[in-house]
Biopython code that builds the backbone (N, CA, C, O; Angstrom):
import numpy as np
from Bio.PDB.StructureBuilder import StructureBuilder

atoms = [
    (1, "UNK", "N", (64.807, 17.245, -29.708)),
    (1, "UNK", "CA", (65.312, 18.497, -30.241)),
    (1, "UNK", "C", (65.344, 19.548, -29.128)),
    (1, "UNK", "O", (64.336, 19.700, -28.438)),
    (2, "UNK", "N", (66.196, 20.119, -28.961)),
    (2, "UNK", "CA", (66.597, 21.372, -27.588)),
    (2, "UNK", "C", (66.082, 22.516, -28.443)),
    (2, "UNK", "O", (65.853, 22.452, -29.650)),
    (3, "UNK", "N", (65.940, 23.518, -27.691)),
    (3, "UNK", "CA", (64.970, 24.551, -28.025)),
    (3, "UNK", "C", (65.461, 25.749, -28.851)),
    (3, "UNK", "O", (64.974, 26.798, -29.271)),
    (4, "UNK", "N", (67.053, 24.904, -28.909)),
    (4, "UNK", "CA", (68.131, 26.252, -29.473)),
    (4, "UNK", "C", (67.561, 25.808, -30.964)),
    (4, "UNK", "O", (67.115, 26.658, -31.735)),
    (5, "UNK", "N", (67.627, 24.082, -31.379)),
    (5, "UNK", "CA", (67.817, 23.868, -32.723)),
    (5, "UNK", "C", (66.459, 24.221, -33.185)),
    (5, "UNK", "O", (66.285, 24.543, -34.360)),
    (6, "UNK", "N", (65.293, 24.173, -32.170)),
    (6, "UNK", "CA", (64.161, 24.284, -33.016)),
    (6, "UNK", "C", (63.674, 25.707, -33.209)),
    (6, "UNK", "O", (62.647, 25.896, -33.861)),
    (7, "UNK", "N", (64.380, 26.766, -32.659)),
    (7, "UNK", "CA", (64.611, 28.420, -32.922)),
    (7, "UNK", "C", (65.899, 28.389, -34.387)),
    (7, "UNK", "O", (65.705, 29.270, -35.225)),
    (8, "UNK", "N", (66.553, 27.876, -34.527)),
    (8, "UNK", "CA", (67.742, 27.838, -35.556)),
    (8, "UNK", "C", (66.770, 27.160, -36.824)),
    (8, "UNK", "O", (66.495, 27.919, -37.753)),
    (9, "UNK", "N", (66.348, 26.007, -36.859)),
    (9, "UNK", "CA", (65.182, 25.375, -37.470)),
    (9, "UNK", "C", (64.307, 26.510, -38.310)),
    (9, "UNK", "O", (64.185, 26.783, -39.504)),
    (10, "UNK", "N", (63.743, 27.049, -37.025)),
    (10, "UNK", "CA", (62.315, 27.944, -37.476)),
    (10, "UNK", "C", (62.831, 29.226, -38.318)),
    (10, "UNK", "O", (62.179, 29.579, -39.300)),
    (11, "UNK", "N", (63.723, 29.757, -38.025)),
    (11, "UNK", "CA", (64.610, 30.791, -38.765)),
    (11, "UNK", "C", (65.007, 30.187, -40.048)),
    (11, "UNK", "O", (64.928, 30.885, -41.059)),
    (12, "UNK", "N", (65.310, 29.309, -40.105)),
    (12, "UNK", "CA", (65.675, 28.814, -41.507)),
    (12, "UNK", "C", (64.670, 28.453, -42.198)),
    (12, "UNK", "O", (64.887, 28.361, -43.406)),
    (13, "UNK", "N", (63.405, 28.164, -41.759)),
    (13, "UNK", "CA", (62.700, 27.487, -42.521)),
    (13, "UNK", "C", (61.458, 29.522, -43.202)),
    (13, "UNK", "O", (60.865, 29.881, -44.219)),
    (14, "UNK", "N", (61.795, 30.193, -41.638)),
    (14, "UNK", "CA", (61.234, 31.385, -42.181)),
    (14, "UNK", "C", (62.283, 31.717, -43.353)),
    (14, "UNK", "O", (61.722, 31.957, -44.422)),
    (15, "UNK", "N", (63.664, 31.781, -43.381)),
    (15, "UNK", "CA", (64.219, 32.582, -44.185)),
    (15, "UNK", "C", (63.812, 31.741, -45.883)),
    (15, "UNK", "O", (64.015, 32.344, -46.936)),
    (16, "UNK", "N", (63.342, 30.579, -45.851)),
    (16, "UNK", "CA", (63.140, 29.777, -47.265)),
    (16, "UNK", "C", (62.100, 30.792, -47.625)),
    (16, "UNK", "O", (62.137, 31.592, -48.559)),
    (17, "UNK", "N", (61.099, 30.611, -46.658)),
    (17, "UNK", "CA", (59.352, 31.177, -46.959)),
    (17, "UNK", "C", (59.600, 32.589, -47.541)),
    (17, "UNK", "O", (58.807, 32.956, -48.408)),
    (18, "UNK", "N", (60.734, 33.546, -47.129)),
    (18, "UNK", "CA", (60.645, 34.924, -47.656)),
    (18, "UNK", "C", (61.174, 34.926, -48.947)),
    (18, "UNK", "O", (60.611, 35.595, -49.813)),
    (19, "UNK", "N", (62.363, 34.151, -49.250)),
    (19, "UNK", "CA", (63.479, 33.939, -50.381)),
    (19, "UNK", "C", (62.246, 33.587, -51.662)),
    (19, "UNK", "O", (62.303, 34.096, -52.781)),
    (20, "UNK", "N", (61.203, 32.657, -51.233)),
    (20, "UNK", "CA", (60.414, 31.879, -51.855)),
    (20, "UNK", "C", (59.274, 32.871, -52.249)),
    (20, "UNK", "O", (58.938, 33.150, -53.400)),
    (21, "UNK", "N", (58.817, 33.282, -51.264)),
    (21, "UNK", "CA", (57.900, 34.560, -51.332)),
    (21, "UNK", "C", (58.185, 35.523, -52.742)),
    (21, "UNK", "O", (57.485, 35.693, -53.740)),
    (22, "UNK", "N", (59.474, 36.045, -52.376)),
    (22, "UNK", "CA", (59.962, 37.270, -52.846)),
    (22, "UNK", "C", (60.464, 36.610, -54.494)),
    (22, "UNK", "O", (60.369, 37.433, -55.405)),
    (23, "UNK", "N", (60.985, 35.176, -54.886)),
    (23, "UNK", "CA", (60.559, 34.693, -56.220)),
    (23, "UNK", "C", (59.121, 34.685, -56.412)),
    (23, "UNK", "O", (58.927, 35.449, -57.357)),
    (24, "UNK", "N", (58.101, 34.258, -56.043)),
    (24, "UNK", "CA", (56.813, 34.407, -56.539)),
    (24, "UNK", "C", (56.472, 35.604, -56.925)),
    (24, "UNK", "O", (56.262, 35.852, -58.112)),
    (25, "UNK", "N", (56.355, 36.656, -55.806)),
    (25, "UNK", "CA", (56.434, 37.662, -56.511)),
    (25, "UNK", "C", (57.034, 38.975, -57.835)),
    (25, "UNK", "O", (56.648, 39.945, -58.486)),
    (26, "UNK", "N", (57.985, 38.272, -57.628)),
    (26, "UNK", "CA", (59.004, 38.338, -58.828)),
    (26, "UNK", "C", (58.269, 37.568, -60.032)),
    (26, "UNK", "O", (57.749, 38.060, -61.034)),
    (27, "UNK", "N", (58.343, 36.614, -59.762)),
    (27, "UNK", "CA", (57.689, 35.596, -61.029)),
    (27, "UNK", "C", (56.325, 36.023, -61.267)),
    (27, "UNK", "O", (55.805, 35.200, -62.020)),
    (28, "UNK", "N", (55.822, 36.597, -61.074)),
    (28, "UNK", "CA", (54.468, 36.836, -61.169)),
    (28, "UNK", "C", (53.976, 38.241, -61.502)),
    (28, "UNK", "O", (52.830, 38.678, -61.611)),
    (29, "UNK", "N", (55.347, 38.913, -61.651)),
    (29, "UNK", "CA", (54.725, 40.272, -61.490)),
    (29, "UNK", "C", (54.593, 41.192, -60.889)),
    (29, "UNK", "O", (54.662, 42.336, -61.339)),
    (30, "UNK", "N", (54.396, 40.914, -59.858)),
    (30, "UNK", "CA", (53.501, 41.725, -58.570)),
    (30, "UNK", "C", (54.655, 42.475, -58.023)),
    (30, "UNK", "O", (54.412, 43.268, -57.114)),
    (31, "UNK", "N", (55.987, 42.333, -58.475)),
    (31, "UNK", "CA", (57.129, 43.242, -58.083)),
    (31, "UNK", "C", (58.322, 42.911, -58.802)),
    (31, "UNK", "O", (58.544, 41.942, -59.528)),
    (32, "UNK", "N", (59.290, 44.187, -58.377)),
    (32, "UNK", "CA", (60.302, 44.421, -59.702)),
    (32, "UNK", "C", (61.487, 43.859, -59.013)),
    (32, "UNK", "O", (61.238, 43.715, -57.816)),
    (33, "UNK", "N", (62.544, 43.534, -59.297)),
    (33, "UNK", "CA", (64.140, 43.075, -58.946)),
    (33, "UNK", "C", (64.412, 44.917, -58.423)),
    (33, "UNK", "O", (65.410, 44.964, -57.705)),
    (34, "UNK", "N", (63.942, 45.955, -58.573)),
    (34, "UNK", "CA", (64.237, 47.361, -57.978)),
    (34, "UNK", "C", (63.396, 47.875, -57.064)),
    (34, "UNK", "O", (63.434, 49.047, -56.690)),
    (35, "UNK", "N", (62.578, 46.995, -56.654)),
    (35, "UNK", "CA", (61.610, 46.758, -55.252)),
    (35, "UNK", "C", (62.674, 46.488, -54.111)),
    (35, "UNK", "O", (63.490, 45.589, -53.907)),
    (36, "UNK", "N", (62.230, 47.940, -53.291)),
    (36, "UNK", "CA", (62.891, 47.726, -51.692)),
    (36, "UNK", "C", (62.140, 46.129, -50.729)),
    (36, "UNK", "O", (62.592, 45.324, -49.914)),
    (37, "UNK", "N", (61.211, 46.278, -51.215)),
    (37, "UNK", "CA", (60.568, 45.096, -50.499)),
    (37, "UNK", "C", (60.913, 43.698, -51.126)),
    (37, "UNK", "O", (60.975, 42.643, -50.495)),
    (38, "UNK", "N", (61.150, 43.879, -52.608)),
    (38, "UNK", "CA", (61.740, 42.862, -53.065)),
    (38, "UNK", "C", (63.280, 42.441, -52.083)),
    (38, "UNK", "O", (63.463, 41.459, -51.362)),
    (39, "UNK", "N", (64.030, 43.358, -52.333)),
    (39, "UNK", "CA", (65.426, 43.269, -52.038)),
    (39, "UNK", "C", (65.823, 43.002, -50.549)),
    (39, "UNK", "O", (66.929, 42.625, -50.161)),
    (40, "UNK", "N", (64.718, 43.264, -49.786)),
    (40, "UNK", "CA", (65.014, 43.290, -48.013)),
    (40, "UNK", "C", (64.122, 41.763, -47.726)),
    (40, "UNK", "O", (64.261, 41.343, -46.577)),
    (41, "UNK", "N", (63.525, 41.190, -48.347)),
    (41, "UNK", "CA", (62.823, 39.793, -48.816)),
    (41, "UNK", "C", (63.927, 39.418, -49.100)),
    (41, "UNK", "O", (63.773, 38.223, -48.849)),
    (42, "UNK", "N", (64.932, 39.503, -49.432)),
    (42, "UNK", "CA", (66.203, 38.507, -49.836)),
    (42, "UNK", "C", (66.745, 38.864, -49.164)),
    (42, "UNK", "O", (66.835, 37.963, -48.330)),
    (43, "UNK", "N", (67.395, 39.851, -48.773)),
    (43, "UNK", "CA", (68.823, 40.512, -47.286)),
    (43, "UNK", "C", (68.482, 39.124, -46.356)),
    (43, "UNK", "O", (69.080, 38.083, -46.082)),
    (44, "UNK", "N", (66.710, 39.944, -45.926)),
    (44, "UNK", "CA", (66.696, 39.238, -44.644)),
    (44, "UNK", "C", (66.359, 37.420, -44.876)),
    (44, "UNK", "O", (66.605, 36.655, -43.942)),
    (45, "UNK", "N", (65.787, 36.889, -46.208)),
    (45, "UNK", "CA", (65.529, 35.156, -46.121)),
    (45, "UNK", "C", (67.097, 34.877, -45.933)),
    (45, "UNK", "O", (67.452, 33.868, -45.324)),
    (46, "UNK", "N", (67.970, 35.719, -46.426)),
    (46, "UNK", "CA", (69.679, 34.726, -46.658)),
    (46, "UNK", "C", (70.293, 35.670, -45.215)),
    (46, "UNK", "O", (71.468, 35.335, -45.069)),
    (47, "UNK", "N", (70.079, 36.223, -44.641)),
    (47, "UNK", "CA", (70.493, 36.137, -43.250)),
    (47, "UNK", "C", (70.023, 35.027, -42.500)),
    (47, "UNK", "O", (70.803, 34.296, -41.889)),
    (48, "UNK", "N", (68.683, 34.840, -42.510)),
    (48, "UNK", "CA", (68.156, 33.499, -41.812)),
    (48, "UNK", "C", (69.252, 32.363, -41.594)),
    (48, "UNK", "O", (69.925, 31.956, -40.648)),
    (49, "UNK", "N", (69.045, 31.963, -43.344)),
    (49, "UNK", "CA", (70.259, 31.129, -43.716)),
    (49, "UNK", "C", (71.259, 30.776, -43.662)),
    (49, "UNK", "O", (71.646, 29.636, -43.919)),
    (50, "UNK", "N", (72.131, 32.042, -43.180)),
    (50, "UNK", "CA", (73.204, 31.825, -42.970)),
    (50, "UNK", "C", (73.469, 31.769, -41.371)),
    (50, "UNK", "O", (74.512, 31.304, -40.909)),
    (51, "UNK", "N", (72.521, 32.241, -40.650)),
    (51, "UNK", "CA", (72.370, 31.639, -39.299)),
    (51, "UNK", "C", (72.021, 30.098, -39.249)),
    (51, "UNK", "O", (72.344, 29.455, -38.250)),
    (52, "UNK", "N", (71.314, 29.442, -40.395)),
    (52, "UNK", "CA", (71.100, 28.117, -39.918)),
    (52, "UNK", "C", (72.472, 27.179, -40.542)),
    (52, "UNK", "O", (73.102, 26.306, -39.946)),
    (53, "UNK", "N", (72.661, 27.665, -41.858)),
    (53, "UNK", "CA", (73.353, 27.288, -42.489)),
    (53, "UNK", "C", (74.854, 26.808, -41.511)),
    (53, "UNK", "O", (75.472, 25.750, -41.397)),
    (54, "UNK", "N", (75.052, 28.495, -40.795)),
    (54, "UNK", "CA", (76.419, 28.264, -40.302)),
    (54, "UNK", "C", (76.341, 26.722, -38.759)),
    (54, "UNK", "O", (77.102, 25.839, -38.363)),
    (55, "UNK", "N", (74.911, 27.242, -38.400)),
    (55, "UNK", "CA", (75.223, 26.533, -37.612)),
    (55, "UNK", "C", (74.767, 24.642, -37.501)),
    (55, "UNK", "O", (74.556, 23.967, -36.494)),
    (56, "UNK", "N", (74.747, 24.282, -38.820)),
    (56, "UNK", "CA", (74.807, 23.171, -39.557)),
    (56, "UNK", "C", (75.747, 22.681, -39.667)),
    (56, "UNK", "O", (76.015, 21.489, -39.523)),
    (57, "UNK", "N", (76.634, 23.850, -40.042)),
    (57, "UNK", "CA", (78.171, 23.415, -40.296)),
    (57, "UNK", "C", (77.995, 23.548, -42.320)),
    (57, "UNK", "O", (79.010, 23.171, -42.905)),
    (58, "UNK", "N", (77.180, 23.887, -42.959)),
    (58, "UNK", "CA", (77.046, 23.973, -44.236)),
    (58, "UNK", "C", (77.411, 25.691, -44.676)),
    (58, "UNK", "O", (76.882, 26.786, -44.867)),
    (59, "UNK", "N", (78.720, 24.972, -44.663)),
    (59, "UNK", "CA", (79.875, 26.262, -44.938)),
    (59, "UNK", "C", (79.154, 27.072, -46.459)),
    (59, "UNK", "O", (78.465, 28.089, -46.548)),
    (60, "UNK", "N", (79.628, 26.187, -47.450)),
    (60, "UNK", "CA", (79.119, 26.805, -49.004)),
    (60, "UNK", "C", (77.618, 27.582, -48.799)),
    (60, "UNK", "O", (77.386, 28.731, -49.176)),
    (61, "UNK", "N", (76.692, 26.712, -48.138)),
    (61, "UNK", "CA", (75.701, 27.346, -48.330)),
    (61, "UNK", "C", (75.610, 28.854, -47.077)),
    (61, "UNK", "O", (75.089, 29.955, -47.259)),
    (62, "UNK", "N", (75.942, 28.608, -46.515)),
    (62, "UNK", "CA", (76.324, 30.167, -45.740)),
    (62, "UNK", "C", (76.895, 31.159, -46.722)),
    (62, "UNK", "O", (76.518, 32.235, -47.185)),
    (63, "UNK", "N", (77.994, 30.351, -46.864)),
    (63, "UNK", "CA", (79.108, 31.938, -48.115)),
    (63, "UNK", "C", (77.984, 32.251, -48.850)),
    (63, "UNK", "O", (77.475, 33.369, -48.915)),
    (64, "UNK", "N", (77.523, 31.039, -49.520)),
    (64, "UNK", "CA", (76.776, 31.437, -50.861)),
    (64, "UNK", "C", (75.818, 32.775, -50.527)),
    (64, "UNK", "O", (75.750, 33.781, -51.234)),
    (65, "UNK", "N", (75.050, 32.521, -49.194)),
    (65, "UNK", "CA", (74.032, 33.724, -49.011)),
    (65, "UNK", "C", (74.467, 34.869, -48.138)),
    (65, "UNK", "O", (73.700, 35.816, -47.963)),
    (66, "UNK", "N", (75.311, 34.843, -47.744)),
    (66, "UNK", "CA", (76.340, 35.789, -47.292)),
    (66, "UNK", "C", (76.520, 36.986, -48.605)),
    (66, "UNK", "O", (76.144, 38.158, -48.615)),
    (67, "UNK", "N", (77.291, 36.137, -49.755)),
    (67, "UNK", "CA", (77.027, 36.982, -50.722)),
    (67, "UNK", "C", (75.403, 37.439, -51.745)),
    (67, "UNK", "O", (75.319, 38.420, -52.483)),
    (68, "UNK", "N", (74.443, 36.558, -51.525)),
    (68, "UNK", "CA", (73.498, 36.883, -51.530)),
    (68, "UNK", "C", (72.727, 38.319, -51.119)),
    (68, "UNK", "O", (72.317, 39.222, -51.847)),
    (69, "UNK", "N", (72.696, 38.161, -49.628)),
    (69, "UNK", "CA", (72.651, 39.218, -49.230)),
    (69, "UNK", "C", (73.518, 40.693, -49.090)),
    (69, "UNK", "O", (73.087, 41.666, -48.471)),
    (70, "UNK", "N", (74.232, 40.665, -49.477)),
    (70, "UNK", "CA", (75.675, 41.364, -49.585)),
    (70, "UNK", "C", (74.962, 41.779, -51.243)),
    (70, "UNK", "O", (74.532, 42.927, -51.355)),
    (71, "UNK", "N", (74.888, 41.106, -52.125)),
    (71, "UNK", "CA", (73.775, 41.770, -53.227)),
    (71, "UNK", "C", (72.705, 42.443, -53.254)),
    (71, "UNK", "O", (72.553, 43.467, -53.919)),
    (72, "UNK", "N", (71.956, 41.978, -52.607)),
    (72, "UNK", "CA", (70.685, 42.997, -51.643)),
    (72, "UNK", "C", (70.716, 44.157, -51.498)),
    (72, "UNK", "O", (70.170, 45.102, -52.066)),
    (73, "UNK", "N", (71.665, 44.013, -50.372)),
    (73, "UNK", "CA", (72.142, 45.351, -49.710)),
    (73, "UNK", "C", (72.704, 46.302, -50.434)),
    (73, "UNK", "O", (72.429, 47.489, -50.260)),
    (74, "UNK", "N", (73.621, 45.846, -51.396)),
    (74, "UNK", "CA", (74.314, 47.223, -52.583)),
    (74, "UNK", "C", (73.291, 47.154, -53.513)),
    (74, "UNK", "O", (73.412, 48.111, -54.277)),
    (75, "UNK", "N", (72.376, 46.489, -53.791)),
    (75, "UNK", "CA", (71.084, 46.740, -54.551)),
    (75, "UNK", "C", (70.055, 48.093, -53.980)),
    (75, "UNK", "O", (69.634, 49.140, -54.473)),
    (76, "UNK", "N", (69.958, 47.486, -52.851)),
    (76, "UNK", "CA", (69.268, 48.757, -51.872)),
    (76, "UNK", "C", (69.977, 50.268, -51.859)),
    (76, "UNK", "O", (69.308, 51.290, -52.016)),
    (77, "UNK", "N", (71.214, 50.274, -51.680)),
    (77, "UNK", "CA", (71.907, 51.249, -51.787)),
    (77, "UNK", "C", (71.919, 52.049, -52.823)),
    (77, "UNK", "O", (71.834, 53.272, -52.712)),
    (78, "UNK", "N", (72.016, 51.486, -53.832)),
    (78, "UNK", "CA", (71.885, 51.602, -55.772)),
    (78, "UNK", "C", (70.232, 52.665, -55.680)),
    (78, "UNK", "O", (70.126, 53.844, -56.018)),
    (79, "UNK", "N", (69.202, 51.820, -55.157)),
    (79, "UNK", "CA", (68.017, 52.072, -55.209)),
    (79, "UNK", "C", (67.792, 53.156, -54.706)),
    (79, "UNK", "O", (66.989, 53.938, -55.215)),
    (80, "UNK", "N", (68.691, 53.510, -53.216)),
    (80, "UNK", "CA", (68.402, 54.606, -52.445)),
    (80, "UNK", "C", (69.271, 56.288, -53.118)),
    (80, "UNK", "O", (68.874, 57.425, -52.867)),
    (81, "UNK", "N", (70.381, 55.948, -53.904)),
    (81, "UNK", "CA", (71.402, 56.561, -54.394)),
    (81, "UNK", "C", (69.941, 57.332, -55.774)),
    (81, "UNK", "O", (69.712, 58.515, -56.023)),
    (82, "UNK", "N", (69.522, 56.546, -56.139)),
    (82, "UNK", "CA", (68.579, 56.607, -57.305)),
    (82, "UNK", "C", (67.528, 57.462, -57.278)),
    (82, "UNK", "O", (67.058, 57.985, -58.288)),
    (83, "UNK", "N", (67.111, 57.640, -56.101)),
    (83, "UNK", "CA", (65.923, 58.471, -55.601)),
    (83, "UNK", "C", (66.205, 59.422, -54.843)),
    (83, "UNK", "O", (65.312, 60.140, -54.395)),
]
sb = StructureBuilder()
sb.init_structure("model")
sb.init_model(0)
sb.init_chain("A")
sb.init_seg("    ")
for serial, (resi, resn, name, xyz) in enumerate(atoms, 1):
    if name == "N":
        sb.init_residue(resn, " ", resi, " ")
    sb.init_atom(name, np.array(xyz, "f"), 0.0, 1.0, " ", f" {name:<3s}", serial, name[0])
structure = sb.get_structure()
């Protein structure tokens, strides 16, 4: 493995751990779907993603979190508009 894939690798595998994170906490309580920390826990796990994704060549799953995060972000906005 060259040192590019195992930096592309580690990014993807961080962006699962936050995506994953940020459901637990969700699932559990401990924060709301109108949590900035919730919402930047998802921006940034599906940016990861779509850095590993794209460079997989796993087109769908890129778009998919492309728009993912693209939800986030006008979530955040919503949130910031709000306060």
């Amino acid at each position: 493995m060259t040192p590019e894939r195992v930096l592309i690798e580690t990014i993807g595998w961080a962006g699962a751990a936050l995506i994953l994170a940020a459901y637990v906490l969700l699932s559990t309580g401990r924060t709301t779907g109108q949590s900035r920390g919730y919402q930047w826990m998802n921006v940034v796990g599906a940016a990861c993603f779509v850095l590993n994704s794209g460079y997989n060549g796993a087109i769908p799953s890129a778009v998919l979190n492309v728009i993912w995060a693209g939800i986030g972000l006008y979530t955040l906005w919503v949130i910031r508009q709000g306060r």
